[in-house]
N, CA, C and O atoms as CSV, one atom per row, in Angstrom:
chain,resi,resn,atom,element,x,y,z
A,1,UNK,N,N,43.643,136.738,121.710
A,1,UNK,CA,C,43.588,138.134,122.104
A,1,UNK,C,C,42.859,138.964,121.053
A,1,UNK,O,O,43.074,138.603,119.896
A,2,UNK,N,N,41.937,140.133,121.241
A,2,UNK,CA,C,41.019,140.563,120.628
A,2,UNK,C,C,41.531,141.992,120.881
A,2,UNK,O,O,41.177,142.499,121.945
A,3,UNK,N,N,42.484,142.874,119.879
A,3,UNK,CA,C,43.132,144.243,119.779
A,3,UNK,C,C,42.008,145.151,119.667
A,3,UNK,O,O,41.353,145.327,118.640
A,4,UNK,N,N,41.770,145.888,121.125
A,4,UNK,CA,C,40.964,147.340,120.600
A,4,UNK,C,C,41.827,148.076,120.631
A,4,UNK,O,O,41.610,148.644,119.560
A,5,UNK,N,N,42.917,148.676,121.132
A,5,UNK,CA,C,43.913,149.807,121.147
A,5,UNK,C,C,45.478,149.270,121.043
A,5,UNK,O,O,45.986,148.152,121.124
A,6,UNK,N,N,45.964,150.521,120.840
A,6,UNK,CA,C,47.511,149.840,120.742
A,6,UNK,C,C,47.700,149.588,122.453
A,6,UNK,O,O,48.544,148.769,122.816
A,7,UNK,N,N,47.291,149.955,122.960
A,7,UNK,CA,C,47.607,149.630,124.462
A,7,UNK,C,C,46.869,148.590,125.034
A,7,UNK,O,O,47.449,148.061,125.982
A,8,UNK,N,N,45.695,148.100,124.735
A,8,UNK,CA,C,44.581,147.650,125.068
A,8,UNK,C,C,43.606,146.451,124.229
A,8,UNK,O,O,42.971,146.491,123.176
A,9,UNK,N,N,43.807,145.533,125.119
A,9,UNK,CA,C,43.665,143.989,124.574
A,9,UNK,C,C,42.623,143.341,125.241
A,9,UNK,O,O,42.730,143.549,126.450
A,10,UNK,N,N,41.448,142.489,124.904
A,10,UNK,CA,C,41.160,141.704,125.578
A,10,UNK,C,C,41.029,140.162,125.263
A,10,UNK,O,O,40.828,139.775,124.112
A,11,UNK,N,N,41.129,139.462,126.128
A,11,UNK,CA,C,41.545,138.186,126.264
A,11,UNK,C,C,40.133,137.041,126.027
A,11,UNK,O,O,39.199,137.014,126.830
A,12,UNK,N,N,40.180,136.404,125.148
A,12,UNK,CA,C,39.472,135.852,124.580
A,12,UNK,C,C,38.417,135.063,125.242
A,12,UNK,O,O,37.332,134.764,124.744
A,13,UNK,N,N,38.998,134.652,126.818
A,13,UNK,CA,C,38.654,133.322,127.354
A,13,UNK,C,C,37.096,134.546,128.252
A,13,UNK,O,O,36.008,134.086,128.594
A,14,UNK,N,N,37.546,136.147,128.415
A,14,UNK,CA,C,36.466,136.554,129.197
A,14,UNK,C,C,35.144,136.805,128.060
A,14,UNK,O,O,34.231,137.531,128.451
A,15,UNK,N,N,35.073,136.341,126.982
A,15,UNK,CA,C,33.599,136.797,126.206
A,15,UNK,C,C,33.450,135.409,126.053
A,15,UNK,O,O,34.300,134.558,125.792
A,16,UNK,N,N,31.833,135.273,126.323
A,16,UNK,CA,C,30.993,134.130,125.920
A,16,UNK,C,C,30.112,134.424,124.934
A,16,UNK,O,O,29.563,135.514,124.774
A,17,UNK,N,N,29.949,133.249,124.135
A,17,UNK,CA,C,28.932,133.460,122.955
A,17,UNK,C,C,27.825,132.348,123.053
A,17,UNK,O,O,28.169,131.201,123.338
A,18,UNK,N,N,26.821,132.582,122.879
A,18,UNK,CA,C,25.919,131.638,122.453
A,18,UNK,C,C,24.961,132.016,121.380
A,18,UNK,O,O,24.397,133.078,121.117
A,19,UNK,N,N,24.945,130.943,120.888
A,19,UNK,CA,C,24.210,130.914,119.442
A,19,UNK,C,C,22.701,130.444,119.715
A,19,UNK,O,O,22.389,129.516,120.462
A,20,UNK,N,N,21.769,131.293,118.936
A,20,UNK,CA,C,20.340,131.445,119.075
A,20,UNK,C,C,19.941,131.374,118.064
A,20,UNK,O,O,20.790,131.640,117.214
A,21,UNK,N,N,18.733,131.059,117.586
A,21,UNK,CA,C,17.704,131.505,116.270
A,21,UNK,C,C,17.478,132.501,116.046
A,21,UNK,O,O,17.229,133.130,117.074
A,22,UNK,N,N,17.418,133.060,115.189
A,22,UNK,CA,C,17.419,134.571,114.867
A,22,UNK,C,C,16.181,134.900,114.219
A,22,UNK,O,O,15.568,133.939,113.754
A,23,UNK,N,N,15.733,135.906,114.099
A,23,UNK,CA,C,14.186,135.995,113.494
A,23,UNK,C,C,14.562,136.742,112.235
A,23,UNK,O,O,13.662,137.148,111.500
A,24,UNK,N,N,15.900,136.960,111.925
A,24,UNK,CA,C,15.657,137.649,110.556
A,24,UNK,C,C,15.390,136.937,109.459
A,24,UNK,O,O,14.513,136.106,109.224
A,25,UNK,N,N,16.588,137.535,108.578
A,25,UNK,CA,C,17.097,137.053,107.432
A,25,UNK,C,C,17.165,135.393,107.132
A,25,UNK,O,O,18.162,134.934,107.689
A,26,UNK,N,N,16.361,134.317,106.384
A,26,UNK,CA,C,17.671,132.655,105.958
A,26,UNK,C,C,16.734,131.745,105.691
A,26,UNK,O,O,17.043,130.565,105.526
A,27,UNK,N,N,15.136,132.293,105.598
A,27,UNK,CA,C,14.643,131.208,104.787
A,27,UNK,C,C,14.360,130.653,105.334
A,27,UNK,O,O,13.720,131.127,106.273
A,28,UNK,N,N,14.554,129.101,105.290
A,28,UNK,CA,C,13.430,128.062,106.094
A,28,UNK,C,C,14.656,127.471,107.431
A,28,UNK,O,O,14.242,126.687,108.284
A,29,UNK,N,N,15.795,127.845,107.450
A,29,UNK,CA,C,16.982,127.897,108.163
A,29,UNK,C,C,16.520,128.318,109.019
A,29,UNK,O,O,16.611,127.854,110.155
A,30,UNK,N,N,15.542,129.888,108.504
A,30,UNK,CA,C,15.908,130.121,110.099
A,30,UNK,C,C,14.693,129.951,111.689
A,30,UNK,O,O,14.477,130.643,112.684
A,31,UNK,N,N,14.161,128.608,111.134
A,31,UNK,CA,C,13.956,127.447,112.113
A,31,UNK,C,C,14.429,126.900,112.714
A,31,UNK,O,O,14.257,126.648,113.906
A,32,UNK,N,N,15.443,126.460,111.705
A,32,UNK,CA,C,16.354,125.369,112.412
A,32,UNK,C,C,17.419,125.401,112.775
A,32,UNK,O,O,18.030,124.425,113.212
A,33,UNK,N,N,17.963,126.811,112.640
A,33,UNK,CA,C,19.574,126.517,112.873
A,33,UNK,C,C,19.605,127.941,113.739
A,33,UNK,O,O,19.049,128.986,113.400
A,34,UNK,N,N,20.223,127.768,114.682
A,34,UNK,CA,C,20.635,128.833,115.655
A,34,UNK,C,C,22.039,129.728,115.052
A,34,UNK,O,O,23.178,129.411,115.394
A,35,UNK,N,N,21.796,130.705,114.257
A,35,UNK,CA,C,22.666,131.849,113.438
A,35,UNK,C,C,22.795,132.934,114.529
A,35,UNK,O,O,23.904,133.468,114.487
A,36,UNK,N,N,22.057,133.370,115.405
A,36,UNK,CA,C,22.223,134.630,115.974
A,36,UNK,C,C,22.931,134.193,116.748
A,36,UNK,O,O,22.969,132.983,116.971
A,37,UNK,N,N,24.016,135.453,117.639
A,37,UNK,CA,C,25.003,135.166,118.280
A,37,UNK,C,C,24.281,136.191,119.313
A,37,UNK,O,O,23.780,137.286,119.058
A,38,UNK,N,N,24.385,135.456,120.650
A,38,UNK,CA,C,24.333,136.538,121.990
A,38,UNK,C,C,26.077,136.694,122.415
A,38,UNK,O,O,26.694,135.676,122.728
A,39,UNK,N,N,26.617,137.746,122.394
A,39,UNK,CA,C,27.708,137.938,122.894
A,39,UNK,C,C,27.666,138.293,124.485
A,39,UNK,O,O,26.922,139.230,124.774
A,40,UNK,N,N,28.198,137.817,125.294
A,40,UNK,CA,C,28.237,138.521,126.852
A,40,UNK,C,C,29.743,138.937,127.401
A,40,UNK,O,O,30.704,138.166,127.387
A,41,UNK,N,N,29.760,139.862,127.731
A,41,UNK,CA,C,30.801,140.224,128.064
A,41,UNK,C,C,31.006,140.978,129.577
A,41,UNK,O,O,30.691,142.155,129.750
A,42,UNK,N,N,31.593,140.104,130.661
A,42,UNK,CA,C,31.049,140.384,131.818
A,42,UNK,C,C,32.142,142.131,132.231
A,42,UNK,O,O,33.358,142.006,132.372
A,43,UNK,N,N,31.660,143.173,132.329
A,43,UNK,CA,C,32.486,144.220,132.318
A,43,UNK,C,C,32.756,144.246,133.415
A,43,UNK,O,O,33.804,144.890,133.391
A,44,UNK,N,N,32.486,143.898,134.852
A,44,UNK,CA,C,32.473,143.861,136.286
A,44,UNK,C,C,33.508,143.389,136.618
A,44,UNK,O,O,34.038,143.959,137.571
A,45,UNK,N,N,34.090,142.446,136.151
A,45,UNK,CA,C,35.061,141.062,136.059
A,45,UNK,C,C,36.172,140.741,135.379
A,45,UNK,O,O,36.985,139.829,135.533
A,46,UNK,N,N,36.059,141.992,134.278
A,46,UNK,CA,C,37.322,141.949,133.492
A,46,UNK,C,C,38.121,142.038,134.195
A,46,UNK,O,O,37.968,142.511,135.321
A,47,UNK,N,N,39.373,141.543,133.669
A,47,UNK,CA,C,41.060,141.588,133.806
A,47,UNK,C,C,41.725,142.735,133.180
A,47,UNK,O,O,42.650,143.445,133.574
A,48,UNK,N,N,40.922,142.740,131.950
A,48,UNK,CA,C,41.863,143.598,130.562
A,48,UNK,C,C,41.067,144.885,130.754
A,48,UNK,O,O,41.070,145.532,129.707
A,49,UNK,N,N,40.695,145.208,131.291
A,49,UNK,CA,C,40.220,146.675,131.180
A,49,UNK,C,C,40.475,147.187,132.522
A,49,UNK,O,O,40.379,146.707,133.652
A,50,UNK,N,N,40.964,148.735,131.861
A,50,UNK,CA,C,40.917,149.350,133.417
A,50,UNK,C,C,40.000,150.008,134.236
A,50,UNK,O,O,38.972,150.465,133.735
A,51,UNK,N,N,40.186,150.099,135.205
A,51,UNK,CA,C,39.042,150.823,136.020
A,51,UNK,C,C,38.535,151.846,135.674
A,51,UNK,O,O,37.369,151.855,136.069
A,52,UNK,N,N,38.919,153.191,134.859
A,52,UNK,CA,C,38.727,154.135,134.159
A,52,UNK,C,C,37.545,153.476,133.146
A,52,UNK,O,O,36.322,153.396,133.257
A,53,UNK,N,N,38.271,153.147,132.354
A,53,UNK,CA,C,37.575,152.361,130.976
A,53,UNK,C,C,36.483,151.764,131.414
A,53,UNK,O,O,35.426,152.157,130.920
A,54,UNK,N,N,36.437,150.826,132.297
A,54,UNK,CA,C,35.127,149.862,133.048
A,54,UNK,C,C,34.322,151.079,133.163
A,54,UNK,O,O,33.249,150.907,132.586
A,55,UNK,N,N,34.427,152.268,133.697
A,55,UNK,CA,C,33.320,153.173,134.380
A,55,UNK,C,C,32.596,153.728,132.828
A,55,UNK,O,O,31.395,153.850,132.587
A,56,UNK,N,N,33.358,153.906,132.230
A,56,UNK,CA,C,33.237,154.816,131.387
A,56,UNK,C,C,32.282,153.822,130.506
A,56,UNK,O,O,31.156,154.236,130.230
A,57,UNK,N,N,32.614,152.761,130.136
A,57,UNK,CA,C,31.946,151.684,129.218
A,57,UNK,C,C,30.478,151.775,129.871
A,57,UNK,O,O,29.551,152.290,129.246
A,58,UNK,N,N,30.345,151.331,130.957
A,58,UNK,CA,C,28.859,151.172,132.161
A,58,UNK,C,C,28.173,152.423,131.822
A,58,UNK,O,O,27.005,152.315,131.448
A,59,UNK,N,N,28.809,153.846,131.902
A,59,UNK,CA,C,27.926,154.623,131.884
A,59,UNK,C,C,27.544,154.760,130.173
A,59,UNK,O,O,26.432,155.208,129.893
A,60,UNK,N,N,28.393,154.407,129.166
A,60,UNK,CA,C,27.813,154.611,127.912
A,60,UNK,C,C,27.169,153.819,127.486
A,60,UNK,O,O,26.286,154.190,126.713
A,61,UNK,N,N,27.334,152.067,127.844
A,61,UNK,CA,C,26.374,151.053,127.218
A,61,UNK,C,C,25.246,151.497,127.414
A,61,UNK,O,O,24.620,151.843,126.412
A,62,UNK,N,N,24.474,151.670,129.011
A,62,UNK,CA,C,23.355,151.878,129.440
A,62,UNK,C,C,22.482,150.927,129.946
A,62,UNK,O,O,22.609,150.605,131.127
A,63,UNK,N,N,21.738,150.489,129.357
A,63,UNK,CA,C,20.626,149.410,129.476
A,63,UNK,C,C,21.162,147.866,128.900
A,63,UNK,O,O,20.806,146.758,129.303
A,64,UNK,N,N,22.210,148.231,127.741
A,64,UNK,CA,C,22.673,147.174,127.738
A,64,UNK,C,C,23.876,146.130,127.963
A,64,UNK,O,O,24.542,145.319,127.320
A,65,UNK,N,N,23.728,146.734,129.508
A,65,UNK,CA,C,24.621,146.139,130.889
A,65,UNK,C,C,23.984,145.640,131.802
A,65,UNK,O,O,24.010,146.520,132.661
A,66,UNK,N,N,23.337,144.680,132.256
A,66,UNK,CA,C,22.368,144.246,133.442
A,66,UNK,C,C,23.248,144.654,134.603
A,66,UNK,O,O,24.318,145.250,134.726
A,67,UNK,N,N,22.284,144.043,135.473
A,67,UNK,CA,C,22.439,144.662,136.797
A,67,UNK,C,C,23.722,143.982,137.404
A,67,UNK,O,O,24.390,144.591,138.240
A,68,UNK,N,N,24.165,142.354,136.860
A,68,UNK,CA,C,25.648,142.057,137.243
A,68,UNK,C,C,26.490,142.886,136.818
A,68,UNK,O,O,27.261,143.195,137.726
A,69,UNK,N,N,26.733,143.449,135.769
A,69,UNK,CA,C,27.343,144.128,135.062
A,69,UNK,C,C,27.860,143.698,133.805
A,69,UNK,O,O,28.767,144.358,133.299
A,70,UNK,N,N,27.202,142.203,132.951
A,70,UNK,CA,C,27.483,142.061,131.975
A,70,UNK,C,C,26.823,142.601,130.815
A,70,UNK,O,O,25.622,142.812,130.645
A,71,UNK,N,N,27.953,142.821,129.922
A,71,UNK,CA,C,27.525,143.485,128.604
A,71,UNK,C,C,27.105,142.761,127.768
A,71,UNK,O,O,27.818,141.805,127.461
A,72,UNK,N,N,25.511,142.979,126.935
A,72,UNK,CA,C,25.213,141.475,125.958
A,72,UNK,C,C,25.082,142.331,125.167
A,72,UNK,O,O,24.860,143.515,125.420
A,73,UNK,N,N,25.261,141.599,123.610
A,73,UNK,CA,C,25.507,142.047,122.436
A,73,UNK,C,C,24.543,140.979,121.639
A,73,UNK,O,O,24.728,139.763,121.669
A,74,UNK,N,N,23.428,141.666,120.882
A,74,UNK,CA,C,22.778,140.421,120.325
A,74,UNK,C,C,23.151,140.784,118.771
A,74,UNK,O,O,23.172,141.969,118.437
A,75,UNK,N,N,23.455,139.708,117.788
A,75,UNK,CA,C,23.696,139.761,116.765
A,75,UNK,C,C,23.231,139.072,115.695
A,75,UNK,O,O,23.597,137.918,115.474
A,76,UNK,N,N,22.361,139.733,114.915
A,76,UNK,CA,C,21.367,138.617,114.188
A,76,UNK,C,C,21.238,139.185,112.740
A,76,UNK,O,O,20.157,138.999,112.183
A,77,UNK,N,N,22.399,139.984,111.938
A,77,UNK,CA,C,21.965,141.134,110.552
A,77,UNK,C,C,22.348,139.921,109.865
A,77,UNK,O,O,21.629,139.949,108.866
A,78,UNK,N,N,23.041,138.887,109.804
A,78,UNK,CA,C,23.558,137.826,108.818
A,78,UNK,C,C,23.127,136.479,108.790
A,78,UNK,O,O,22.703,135.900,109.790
A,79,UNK,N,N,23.233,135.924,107.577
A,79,UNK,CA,C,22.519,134.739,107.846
A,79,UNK,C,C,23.169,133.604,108.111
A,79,UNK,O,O,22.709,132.464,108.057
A,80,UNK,N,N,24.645,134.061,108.504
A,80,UNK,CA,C,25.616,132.614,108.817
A,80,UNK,C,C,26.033,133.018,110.167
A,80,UNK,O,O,25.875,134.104,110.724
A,81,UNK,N,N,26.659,131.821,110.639
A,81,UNK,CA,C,27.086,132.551,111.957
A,81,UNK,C,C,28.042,132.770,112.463
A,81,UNK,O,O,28.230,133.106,113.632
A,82,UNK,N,N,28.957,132.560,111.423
A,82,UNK,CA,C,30.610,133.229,111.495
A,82,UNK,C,C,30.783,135.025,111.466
A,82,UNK,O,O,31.542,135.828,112.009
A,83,UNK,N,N,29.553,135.116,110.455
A,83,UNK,CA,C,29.585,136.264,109.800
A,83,UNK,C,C,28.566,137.166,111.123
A,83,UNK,O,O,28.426,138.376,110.946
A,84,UNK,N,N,27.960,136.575,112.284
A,84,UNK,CA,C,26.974,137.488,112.902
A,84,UNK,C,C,28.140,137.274,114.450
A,84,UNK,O,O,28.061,137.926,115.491
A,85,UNK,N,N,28.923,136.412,114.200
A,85,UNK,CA,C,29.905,136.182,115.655
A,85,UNK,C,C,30.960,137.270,115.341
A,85,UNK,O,O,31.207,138.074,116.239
A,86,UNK,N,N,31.620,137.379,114.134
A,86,UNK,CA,C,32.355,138.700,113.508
A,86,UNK,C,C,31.784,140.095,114.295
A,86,UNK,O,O,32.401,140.821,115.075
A,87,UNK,N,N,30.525,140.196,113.860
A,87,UNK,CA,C,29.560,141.309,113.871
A,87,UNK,C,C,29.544,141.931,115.547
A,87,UNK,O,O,29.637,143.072,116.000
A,88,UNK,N,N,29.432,141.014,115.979
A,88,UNK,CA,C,29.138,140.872,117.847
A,88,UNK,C,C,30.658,141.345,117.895
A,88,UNK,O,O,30.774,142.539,118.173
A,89,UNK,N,N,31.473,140.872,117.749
A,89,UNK,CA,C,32.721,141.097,118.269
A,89,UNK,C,C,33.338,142.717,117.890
A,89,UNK,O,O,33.838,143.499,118.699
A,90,UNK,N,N,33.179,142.880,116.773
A,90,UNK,CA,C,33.292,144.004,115.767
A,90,UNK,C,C,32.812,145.552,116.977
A,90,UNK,O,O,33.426,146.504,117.458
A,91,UNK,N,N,31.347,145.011,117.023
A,91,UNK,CA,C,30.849,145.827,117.539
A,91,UNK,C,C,30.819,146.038,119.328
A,91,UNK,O,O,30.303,147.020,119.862
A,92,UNK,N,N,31.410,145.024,120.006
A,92,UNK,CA,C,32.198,144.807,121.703
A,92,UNK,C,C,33.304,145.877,121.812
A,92,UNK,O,O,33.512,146.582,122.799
A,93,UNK,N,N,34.143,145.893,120.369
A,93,UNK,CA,C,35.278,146.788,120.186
A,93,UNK,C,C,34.882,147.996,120.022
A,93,UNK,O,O,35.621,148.723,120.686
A,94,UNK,N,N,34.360,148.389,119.663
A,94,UNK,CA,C,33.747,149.933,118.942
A,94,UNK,C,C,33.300,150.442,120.266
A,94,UNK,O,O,33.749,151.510,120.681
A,95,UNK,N,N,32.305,149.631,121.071
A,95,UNK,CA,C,32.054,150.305,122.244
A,95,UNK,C,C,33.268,150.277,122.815
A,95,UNK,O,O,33.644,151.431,122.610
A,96,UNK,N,N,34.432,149.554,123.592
A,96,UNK,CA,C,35.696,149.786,124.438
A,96,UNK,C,C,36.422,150.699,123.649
A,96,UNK,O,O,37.116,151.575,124.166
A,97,UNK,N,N,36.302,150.544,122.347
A,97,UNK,CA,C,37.196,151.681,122.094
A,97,UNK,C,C,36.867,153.312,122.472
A,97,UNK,O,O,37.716,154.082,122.921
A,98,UNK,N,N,35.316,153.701,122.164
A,98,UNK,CA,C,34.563,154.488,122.945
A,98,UNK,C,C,35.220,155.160,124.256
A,98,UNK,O,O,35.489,156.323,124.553
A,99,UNK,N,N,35.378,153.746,125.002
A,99,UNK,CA,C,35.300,153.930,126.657
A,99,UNK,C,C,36.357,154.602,127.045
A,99,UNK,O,O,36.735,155.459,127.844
A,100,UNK,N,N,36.906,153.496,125.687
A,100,UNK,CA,C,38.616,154.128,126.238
A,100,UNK,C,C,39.210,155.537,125.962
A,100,UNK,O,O,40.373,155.696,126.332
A,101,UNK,N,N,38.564,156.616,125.347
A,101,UNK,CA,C,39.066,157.309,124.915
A,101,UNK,C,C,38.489,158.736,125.767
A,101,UNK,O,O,37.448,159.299,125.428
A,102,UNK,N,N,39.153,159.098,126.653
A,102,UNK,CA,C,39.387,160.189,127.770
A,102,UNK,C,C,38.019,161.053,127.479
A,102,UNK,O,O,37.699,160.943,126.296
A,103,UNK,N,N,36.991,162.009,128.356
A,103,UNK,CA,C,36.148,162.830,127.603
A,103,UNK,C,C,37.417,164.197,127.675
A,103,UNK,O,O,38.239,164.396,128.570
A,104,UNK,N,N,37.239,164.829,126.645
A,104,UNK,CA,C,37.709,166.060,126.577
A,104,UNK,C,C,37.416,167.269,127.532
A,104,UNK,O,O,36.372,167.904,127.382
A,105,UNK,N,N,38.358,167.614,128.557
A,105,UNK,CA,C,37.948,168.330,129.638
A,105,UNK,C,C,37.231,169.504,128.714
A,105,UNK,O,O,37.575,169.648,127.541
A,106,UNK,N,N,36.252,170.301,129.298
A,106,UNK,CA,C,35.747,171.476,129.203
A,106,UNK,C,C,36.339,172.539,129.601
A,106,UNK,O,O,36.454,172.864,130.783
A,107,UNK,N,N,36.842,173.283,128.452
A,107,UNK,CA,C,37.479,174.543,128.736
A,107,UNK,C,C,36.539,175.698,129.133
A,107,UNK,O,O,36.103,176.215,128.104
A,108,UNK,N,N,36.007,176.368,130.380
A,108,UNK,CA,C,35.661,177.545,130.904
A,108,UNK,C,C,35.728,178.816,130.118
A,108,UNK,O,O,36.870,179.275,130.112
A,109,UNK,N,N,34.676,179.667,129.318
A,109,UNK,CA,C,34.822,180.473,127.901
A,109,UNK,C,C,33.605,181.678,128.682
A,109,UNK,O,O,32.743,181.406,129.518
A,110,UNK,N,N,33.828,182.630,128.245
A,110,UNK,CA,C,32.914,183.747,128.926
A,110,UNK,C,C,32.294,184.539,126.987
A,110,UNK,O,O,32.705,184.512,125.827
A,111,UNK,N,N,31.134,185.126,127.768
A,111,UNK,CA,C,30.825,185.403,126.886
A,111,UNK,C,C,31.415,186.716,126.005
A,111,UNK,O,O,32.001,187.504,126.747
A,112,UNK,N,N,31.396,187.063,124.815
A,112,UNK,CA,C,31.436,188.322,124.566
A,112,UNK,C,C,30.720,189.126,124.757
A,112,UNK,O,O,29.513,189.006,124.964
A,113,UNK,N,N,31.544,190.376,124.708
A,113,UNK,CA,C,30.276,192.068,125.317
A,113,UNK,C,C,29.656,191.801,123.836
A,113,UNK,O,O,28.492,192.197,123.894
A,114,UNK,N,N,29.886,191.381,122.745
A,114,UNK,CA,C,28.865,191.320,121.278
A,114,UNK,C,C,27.920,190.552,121.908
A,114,UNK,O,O,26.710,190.780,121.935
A,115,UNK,N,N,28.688,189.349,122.571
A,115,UNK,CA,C,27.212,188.810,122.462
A,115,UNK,C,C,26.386,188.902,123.423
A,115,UNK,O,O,25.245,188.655,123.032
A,116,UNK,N,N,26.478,189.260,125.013
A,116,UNK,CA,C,25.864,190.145,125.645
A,116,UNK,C,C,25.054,190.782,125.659
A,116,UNK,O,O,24.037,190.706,126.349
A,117,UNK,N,N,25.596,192.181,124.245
A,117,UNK,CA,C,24.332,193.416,124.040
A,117,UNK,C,C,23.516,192.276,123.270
A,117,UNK,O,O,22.360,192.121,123.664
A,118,UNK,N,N,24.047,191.293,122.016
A,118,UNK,CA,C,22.703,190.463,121.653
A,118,UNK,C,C,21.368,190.008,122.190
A,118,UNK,O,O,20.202,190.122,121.810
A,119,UNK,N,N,22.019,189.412,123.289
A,119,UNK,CA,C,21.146,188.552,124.083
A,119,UNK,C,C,20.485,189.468,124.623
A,119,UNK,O,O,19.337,189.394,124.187
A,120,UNK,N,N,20.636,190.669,125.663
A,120,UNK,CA,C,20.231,191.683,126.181
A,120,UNK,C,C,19.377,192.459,125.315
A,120,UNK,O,O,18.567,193.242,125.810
A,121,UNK,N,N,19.481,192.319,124.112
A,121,UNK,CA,C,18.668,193.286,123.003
A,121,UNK,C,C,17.390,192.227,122.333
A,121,UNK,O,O,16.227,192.510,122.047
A,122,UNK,N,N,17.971,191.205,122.248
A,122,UNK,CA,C,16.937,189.852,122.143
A,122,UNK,C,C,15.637,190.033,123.207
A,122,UNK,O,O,14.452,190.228,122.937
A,123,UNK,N,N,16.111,189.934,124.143
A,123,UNK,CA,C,15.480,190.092,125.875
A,123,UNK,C,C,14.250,191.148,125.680
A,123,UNK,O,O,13.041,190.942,125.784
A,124,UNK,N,N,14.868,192.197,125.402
A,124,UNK,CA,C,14.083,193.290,125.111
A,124,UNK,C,C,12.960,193.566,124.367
A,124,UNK,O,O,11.868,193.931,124.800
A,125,UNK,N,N,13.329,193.345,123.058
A,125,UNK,CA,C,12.861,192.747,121.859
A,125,UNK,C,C,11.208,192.149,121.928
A,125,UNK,O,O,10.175,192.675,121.516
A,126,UNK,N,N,11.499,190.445,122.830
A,126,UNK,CA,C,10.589,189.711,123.022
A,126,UNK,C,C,9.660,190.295,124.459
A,126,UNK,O,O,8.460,190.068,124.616
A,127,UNK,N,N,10.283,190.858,125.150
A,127,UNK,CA,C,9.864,191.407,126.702
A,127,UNK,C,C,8.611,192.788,125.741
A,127,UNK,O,O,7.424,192.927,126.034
A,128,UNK,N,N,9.042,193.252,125.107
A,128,UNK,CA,C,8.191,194.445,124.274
A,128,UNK,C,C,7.200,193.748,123.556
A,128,UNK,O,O,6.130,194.357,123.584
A,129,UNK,N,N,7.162,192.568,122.847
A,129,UNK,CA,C,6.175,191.662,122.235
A,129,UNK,C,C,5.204,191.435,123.015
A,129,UNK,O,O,4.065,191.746,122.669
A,130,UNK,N,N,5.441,190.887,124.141
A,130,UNK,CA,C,5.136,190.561,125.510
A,130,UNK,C,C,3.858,191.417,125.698
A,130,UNK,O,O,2.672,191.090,125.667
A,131,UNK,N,N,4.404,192.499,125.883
A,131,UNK,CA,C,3.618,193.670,126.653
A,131,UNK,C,C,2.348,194.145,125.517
A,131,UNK,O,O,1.316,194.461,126.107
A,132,UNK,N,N,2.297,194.207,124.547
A,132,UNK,CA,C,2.078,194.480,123.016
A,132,UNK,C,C,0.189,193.328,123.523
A,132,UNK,O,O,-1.010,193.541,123.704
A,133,UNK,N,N,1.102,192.279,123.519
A,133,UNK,CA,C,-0.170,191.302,123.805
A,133,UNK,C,C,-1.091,191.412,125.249
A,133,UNK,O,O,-1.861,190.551,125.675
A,134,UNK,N,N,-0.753,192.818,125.906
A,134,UNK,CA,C,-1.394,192.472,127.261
A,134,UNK,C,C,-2.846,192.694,126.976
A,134,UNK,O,O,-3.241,192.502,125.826
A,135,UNK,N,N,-3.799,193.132,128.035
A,135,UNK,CA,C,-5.436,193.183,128.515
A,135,UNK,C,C,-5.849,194.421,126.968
A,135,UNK,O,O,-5.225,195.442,126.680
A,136,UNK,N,N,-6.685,194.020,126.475
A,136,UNK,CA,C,-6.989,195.083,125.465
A,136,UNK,C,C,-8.434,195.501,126.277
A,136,UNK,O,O,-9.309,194.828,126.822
A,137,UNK,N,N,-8.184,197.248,126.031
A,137,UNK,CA,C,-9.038,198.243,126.733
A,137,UNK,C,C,-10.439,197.724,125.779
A,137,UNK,O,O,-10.436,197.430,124.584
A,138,UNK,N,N,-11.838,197.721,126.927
A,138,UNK,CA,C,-13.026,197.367,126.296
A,138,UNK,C,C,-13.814,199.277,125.951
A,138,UNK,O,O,-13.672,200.293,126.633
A,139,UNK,N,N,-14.390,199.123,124.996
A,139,UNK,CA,C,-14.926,200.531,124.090
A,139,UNK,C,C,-16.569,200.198,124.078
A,139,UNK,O,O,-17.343,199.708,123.256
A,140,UNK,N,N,-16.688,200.777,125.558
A,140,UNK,CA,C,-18.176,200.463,125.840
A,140,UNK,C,C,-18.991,201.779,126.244
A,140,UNK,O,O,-20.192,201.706,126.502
């Protein structure tokens, strides 16, 4: 089990990893040894997440949710691959934790009469600039 919230868990068996070559960091390694981690995490399909959370995750990943609806995570800053499978996972959480966390309704706020005459005196202001720049009379 993989703890993003005190309420909220996911279950190990739904993320797949596969290990890739990575183009960074490792020397002549990194030929030969597959260090980068693709994390996938199918969000469509989860168990452990709720329907709230699922929506909310989809609309913040973005692009990096394909069109099934899995989430891939590519991970390649390290040159071992305990340390870039950490990384992937680390960072799966950070986004659900994201998801999970309600947007803050918008409280409805009116303006002040200060700031009103501002804006209204602003208006003016630039509307008089305006005019300043119109057709200049020809002296012929």
């Amino acid at each position: 089990m993989i703890h993003v919230t005190l309420n909220l868990s996911l279950d190990e068996d739904e993320i797949e990893e596969r290990f890739i070559r990575a183009s960074g960091p490792g020397g002549q390694n990194v030929n030969k040894v597959a260090t980068a981690v693709q994390l996938r995490f199918d969000v469509a399909g989860s168990r452990s997440l709720p329907e709230e959370v699922r929506t909310r995750l989809r609309r913040l990943a973005g692009r990096r949710i394909n069109t099934r609806g899995v989430f891939i995570i590519e991970a390649q800053r390290f040159r071992t691959r305990e340390r870039n499978r950490r990384d992937a996972r680390e960072r799966l959480v950070r986004w659900i934790r994201r998801a999970a966390q309600p947007p803050v309704p918008r409280v409805a706020t009116r303006p002040s009469s200060a700031e009103r005459k501002r804006r209204l005196e602003d208006k003016r202001r630039r509307g008089a600039a305006k005019r300043l720049r119109g057709a200049v009379a020809s002296e012929d």
